[in-house]
Biopython code that builds the backbone (N, CA, C, O; Angstrom):
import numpy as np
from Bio.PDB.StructureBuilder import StructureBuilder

atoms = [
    (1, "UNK", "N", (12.257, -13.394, 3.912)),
    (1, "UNK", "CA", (11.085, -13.947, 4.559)),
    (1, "UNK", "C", (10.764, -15.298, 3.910)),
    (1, "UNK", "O", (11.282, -15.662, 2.854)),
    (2, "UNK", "N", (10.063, -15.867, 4.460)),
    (2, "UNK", "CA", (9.862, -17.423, 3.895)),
    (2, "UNK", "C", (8.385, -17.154, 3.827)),
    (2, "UNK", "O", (7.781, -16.361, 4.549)),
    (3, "UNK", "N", (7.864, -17.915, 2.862)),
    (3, "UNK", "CA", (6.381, -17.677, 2.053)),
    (3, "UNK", "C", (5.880, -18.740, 1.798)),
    (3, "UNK", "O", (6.389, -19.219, 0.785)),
    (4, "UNK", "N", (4.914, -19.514, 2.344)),
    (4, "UNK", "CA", (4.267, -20.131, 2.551)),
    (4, "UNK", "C", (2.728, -19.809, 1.224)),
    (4, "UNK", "O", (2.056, -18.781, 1.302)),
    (5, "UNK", "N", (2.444, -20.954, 0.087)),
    (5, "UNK", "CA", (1.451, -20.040, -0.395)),
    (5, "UNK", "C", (0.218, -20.687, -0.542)),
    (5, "UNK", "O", (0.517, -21.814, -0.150)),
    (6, "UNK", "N", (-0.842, -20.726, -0.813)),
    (6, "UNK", "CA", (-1.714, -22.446, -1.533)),
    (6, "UNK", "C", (-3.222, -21.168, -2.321)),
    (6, "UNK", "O", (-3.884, -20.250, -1.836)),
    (7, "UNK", "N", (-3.174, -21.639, -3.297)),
    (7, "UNK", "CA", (-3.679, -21.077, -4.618)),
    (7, "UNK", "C", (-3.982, -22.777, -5.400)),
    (7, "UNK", "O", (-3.374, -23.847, -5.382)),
    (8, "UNK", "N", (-5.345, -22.235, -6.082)),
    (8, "UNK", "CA", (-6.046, -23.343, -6.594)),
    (8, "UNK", "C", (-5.064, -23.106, -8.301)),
    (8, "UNK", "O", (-4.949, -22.214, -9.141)),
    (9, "UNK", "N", (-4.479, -24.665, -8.062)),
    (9, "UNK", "CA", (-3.786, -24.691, -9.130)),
    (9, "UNK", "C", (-3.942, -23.502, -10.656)),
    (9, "UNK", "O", (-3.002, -22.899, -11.173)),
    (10, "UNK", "N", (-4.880, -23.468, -10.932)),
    (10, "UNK", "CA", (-4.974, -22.251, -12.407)),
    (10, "UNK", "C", (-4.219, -21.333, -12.312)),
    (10, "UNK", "O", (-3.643, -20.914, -13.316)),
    (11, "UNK", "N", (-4.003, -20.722, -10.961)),
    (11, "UNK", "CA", (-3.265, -19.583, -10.591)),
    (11, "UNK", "C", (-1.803, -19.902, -10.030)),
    (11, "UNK", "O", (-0.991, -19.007, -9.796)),
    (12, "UNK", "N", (-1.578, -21.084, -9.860)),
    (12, "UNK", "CA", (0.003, -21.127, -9.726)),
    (12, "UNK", "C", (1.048, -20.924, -10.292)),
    (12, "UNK", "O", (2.147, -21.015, -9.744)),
    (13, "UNK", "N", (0.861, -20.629, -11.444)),
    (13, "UNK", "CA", (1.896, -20.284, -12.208)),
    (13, "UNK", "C", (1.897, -19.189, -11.941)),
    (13, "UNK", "O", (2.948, -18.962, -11.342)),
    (14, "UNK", "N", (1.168, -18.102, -12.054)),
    (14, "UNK", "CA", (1.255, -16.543, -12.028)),
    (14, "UNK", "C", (1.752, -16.098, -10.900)),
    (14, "UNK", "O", (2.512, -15.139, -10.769)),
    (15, "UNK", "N", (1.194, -17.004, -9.818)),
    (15, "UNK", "CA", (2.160, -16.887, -8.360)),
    (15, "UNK", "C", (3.424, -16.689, -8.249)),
    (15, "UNK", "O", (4.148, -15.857, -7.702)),
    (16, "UNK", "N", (3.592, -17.916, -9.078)),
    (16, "UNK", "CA", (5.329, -18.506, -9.273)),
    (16, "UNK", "C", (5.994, -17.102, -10.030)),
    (16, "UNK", "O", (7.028, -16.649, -9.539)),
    (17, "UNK", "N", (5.516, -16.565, -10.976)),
    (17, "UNK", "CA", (6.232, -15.833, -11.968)),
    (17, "UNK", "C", (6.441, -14.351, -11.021)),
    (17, "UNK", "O", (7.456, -13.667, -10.887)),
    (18, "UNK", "N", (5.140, -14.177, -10.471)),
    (18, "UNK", "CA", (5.112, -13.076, -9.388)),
    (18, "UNK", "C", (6.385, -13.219, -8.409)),
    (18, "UNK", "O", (7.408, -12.652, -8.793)),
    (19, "UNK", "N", (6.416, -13.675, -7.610)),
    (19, "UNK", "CA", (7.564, -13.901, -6.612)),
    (19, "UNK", "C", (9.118, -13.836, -7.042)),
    (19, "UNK", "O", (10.062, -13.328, -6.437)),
    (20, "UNK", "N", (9.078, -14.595, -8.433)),
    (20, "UNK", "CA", (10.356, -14.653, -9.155)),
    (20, "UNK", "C", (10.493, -12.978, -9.812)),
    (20, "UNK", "O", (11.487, -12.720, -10.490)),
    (21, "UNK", "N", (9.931, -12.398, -9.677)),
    (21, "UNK", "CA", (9.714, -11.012, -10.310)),
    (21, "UNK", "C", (9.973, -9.775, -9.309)),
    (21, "UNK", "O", (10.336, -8.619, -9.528)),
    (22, "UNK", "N", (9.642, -10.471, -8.114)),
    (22, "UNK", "CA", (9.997, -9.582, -6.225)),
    (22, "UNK", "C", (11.431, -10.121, -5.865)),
    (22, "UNK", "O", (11.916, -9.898, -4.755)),
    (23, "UNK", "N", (12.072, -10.810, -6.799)),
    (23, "UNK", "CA", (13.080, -11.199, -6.199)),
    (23, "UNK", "C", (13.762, -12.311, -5.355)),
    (23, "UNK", "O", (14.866, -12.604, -4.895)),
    (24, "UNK", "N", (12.199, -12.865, -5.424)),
    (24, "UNK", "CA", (12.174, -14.296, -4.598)),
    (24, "UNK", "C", (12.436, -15.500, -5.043)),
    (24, "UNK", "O", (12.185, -15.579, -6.246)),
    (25, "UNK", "N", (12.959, -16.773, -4.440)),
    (25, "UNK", "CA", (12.950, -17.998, -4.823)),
    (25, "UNK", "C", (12.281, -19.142, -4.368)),
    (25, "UNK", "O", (12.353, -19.392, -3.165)),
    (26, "UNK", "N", (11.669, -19.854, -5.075)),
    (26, "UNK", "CA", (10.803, -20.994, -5.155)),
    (26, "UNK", "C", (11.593, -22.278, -4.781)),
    (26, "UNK", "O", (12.372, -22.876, -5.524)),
    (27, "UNK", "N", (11.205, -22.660, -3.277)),
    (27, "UNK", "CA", (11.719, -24.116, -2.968)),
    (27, "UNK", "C", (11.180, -25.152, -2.715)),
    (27, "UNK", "O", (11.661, -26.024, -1.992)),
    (28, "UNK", "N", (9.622, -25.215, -3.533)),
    (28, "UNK", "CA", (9.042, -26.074, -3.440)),
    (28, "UNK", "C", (7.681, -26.119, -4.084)),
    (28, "UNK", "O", (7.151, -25.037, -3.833)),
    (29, "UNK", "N", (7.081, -26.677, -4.613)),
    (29, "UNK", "CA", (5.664, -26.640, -5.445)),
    (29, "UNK", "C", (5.399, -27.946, -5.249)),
    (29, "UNK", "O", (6.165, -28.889, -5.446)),
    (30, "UNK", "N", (4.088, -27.976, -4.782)),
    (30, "UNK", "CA", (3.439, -29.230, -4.533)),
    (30, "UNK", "C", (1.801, -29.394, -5.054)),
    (30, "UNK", "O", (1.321, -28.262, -5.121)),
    (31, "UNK", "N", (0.994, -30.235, -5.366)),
    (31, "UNK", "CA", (-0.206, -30.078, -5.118)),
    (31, "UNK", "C", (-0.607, -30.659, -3.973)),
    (31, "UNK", "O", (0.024, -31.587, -3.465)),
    (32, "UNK", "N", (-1.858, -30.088, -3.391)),
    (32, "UNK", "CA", (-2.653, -30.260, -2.054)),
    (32, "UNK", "C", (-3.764, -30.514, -2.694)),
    (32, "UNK", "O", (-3.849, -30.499, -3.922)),
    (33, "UNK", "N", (-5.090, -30.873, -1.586)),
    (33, "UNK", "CA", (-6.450, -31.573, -1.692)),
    (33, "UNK", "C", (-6.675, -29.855, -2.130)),
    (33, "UNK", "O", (-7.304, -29.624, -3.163)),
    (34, "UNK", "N", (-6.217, -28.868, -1.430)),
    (34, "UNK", "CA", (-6.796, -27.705, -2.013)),
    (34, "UNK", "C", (-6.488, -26.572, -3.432)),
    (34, "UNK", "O", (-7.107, -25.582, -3.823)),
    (35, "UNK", "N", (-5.211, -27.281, -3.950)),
    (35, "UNK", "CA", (-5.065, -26.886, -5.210)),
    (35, "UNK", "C", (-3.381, -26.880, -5.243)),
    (35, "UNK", "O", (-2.747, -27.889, -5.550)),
    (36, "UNK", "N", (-2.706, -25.524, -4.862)),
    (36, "UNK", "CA", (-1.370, -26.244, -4.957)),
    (36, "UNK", "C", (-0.627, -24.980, -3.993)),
    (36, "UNK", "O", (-0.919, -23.809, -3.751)),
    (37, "UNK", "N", (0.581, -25.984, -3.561)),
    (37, "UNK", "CA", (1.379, -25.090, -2.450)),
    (37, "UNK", "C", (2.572, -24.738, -2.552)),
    (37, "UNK", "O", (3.351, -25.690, -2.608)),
    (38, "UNK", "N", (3.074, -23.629, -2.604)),
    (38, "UNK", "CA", (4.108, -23.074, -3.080)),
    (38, "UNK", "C", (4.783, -22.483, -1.842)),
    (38, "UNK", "O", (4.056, -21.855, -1.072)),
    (39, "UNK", "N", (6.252, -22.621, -1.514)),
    (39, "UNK", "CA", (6.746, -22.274, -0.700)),
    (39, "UNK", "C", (8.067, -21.477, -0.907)),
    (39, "UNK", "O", (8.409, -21.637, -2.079)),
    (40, "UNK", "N", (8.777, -20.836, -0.369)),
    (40, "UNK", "CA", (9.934, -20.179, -1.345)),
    (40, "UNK", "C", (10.356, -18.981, 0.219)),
    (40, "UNK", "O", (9.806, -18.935, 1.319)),
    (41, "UNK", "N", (11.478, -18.200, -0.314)),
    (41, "UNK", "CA", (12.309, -16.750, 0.491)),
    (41, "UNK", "C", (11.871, -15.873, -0.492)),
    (41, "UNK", "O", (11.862, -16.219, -1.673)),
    (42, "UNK", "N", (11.417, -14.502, -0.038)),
    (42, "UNK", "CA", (11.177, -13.495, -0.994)),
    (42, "UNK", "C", (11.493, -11.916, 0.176)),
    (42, "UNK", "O", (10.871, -11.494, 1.150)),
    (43, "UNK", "N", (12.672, -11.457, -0.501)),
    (43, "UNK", "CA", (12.631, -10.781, 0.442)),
    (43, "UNK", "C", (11.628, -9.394, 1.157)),
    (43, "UNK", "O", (10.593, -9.027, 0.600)),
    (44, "UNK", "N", (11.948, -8.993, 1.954)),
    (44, "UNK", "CA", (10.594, -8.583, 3.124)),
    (44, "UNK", "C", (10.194, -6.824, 1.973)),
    (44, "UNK", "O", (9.232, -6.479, 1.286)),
    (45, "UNK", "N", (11.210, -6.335, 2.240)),
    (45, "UNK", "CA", (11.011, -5.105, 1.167)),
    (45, "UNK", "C", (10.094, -5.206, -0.202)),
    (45, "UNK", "O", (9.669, -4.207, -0.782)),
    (46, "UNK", "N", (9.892, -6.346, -0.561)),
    (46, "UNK", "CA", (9.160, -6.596, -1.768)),
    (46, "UNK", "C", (7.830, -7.548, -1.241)),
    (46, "UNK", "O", (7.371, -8.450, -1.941)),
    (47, "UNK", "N", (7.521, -7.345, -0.468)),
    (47, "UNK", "CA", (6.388, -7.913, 0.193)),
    (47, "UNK", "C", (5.392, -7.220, 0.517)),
    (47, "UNK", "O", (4.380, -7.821, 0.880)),
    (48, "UNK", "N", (5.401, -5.348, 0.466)),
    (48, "UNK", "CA", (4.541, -4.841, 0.752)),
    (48, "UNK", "C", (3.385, -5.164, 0.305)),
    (48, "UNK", "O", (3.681, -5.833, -0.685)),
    (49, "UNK", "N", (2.032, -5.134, 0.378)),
    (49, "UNK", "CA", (1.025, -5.034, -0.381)),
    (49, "UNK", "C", (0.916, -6.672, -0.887)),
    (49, "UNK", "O", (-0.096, -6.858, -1.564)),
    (50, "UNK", "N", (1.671, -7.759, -0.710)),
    (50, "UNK", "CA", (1.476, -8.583, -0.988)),
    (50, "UNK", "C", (-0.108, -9.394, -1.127)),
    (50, "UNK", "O", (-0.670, -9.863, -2.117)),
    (51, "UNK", "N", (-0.495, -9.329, 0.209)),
    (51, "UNK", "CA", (-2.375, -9.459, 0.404)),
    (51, "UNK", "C", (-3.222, -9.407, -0.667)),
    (51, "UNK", "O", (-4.010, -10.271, -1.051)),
    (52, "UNK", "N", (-2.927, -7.989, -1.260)),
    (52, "UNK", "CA", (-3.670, -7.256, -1.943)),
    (52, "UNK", "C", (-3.548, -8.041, -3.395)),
    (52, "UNK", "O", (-4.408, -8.438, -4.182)),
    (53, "UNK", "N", (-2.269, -8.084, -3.403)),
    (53, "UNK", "CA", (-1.956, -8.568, -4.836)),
    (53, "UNK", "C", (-2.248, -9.907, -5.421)),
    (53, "UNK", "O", (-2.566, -10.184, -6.578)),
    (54, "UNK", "N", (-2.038, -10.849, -4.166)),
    (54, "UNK", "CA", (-2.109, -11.852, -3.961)),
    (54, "UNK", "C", (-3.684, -12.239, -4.400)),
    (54, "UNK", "O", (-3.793, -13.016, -5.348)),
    (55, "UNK", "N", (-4.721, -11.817, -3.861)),
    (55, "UNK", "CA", (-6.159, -11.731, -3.740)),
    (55, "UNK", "C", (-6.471, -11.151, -5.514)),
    (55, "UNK", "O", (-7.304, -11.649, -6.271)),
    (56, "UNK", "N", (-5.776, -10.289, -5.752)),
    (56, "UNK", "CA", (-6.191, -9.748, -6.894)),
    (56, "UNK", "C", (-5.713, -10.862, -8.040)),
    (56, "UNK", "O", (-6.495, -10.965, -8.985)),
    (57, "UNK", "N", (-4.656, -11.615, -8.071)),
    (57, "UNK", "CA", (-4.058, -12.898, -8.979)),
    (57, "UNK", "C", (-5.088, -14.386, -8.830)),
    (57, "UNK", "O", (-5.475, -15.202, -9.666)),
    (58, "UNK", "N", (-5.243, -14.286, -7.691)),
    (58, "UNK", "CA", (-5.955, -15.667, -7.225)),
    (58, "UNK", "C", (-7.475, -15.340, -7.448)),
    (58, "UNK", "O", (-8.183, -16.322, -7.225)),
    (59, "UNK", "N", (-8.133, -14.253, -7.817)),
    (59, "UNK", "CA", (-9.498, -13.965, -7.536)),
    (59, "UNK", "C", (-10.298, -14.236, -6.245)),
    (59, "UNK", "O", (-11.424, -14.720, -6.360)),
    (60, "UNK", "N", (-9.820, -13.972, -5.077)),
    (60, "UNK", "CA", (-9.590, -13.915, -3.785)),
    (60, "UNK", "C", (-9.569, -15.640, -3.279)),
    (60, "UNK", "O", (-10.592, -15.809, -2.616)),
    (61, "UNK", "N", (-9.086, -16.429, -3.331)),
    (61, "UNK", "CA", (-8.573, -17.999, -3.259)),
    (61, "UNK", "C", (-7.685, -17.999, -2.517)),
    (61, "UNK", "O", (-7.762, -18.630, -1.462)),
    (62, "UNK", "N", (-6.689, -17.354, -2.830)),
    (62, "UNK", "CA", (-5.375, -17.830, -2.561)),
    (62, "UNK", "C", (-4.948, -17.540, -0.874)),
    (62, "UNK", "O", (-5.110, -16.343, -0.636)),
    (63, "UNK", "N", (-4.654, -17.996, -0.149)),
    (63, "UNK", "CA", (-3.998, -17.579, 1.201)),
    (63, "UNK", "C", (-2.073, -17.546, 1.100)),
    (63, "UNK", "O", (-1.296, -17.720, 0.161)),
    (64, "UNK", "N", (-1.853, -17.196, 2.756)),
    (64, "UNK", "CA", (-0.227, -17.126, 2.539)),
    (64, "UNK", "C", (-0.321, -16.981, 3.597)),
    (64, "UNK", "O", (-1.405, -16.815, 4.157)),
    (65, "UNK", "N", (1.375, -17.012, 4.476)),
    (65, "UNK", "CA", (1.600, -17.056, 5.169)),
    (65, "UNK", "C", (2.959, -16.662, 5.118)),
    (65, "UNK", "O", (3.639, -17.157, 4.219)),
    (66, "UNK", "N", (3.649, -15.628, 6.143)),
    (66, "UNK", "CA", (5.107, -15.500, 5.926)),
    (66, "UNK", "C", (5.737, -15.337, 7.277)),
    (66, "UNK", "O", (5.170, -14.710, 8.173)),
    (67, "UNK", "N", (6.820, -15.859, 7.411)),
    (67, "UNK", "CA", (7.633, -15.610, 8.566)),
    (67, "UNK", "C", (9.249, -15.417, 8.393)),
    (67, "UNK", "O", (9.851, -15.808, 7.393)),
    (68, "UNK", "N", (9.715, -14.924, 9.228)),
    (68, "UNK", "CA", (11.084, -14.083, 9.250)),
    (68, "UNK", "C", (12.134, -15.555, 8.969)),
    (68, "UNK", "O", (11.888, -16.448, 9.780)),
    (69, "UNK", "N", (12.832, -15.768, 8.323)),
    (69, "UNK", "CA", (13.666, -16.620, 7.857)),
    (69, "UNK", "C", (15.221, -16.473, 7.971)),
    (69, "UNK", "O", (15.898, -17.416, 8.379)),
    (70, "UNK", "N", (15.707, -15.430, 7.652)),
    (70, "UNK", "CA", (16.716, -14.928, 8.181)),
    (70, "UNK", "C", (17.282, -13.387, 7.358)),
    (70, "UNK", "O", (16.807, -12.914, 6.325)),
    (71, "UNK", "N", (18.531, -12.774, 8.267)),
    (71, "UNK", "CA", (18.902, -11.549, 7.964)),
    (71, "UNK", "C", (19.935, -12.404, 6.910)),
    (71, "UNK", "O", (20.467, -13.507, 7.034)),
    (72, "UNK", "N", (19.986, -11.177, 5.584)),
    (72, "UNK", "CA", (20.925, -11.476, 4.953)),
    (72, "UNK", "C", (20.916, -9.721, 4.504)),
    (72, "UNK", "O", (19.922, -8.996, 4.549)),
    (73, "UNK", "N", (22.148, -9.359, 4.123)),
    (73, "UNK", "CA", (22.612, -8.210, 3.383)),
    (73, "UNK", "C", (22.134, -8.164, 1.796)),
    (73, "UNK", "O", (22.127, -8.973, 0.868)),
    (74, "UNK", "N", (21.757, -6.848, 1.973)),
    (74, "UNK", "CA", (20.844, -6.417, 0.678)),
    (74, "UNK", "C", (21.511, -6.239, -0.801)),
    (74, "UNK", "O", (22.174, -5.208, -0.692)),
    (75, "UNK", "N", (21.673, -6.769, -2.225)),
    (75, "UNK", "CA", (22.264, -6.650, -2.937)),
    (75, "UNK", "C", (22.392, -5.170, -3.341)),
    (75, "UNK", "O", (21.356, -4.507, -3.382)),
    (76, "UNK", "N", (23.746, -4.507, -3.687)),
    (76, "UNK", "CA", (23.503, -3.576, -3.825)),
    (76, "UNK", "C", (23.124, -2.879, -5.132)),
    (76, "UNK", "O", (23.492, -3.627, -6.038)),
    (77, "UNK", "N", (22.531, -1.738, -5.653)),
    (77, "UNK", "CA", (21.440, -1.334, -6.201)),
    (77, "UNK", "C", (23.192, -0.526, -7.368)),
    (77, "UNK", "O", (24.146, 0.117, -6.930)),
    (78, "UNK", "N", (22.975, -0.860, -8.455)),
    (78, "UNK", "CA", (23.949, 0.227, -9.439)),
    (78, "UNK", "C", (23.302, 0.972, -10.084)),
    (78, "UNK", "O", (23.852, 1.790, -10.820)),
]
sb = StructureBuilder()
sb.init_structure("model")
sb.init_model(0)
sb.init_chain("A")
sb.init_seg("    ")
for serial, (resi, resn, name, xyz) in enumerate(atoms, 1):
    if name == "N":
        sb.init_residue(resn, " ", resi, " ")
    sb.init_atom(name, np.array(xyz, "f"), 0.0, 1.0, " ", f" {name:<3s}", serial, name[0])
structure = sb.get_structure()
């Protein structure tokens, strides 16, 4: 999935570390007039509950946005 994020800078890092922790990768960090925007693939299975979590890191700030990016085959699990 592709992840769209914007969190008032204080909390971008924890964002960043979060996503890298679901498995996801970061292809872009920017700052905005509204703090900073993070964009990246994280795949969909590790996205549950994201909202929740998201709100709970940002102290409810942060928004997102995700859309289907493409099928790829799942690494497999040893």
């Amino acid at each position: 999935m592709r992840i769209e994020i914007t969190v008032p800078l204080k909390f971008a890092d924890e964002v960043v570390r979060d996503l890298v922790g679901r498995g996801g990768t970061v292809s872009d960090r920017s700052e905005v007039s509204t703090g900073a925007a993070i964009s990246g693939l994280v795949p969909l299975g590790a996205m549950s509950d994201y909202g929740a979590d998201l709100r709970a890191m940002s102290h409810g700030q942060g928004t997102f946005r995700m859309a289907l990016d493409h099928y790829d085959a799942q690494p497999s699990r040893s």
